[in-house]
Each structure stands twice: as C-alpha cells, then as structure tokens.
N, C-alpha and C positions, 0 to 999 in steps of 0.2 A: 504494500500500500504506500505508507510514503504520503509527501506533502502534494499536495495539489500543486499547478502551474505559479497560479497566482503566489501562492506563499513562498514559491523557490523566486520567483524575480524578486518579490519585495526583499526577501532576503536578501538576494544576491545585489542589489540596490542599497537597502538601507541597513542590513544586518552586518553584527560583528561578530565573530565566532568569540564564544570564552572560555570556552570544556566542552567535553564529553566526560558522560559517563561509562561504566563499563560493562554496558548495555549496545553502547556506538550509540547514543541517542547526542544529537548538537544542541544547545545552548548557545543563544544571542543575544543581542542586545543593539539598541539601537545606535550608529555610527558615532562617535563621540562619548561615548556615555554617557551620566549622567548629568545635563546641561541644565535642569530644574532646579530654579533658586529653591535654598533648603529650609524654608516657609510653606513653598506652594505644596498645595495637596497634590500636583502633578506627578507621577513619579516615570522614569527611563523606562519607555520597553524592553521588556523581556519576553522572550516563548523558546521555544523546545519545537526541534524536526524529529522524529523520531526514526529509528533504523528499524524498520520493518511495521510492524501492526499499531496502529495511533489507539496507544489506550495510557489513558492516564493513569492508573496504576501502574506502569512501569517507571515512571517518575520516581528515583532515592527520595528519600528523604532531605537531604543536603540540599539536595537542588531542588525541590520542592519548595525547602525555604526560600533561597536565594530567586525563586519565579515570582514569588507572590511578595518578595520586598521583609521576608521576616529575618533574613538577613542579609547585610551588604557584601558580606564576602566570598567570593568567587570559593566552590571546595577543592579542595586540591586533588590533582591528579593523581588516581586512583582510591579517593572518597578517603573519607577518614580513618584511623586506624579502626579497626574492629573489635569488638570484644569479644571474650572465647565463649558467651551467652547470648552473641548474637546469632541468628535462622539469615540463612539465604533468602532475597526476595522471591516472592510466591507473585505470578498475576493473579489478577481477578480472572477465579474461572466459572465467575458463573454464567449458565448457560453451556456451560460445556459439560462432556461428558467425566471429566473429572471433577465437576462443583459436590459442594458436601451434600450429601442427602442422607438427613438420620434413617435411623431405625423406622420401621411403616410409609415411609415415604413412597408413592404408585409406580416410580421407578424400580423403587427396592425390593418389589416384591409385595408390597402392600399389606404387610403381617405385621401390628403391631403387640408388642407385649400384653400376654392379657392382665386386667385392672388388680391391684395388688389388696382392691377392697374397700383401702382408703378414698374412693370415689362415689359420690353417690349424686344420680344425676334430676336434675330438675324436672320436677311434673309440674304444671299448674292445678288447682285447687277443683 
C-alpha cells in the first residue's frame, strides 16, 4: 500500500526526512522546522509514510510522541534502549484471523462454559 501520489509530492516538496523507525516507516517534518513563534498554538508539521500497510498501530511509541508534539525530541536511531520487561510490538489484529477470541466466541466453536450456578437470570414479574 504505501502513500498515495498526492502525499509523496507534498513530501517530496515540503517534507524533511528525521528517522525511521525499525519498522522502515519515515518521519517528516515540514522544511525548516519548526518556524512557529513559541506563543502560537501553531505547531510544525509532522506525519509518518509508512513501509508497507498504513495502520496506525505500527507507530512506536517514541515516535508517536514526537507526531503528536508530546515531545520535541527526534528518538534516536534504533528507539531507545529497551528493557528486559519489555514485548515486541504486536499490530492490531483485529479482524484478522489471529484477533483474540475468548472462550464461546461463534468462531471458537460456540461452546461456552457451562454456568458455575452463581448466575441466576432475570424473569419479569
């Protein structure tokens, strides 16, 4: 998939590369940086090309701040250190054939556990 036309010229026009992540998705910014007096509620463009399927869940973390302005600093190539408690990013799968689906769920099989008694369900009067 990939960017549409229109987004690669405007890039290639008004876009500055600042990273990747290590995913290959590019981070921009608009030519100059940030040229908005540090009053105005204006702030720099920024967006994200992405290297293969446009889903915003493959957005880090890091660079999810730095899109949305939550912070100024560019992250450094190859993201932050890591800790040995951190999971590998997962996309969003749902819709897909690996999304979760508990227990009784009509894909699962549609068997759920039967009631353990502690339920008892509403009649009206």
């Amino acid at each position: 998939m990939g960017a549409t036309i229109g987004t690669r010229i405007f890039t290639w026009l008004r876009g500055e590369e600042v990273g990747r992540d290590g995913q290959g998705n590019r981070y921009y910014r608009a030519k100059g940086g940030g040229r908005t007096h540090r009053d105005s509620l204006r702030k720099e463009q920024r967006w994200v090309i992405y290297d293969g399927e446009v889903e915003a869940s493959r957005v880090p973390a890091e660079w999810h701040a730095w899109l949305h302005h939550t912070s100024d600093e560019i992250p450094p190539e190859g993201g932050p250190q890591r800790r040995p408690w951190q999971k590998d990013h997962k996309p969003n799968l749902t819709g897909t054939q690996e999304a979760y689906r508990p227990p009784g769920h009509t894909l699962q099989g549609g068997q759920r556990d039967k009631a353990t008694g502690d339920y008892e369900p509403w009649t009206p009067n």
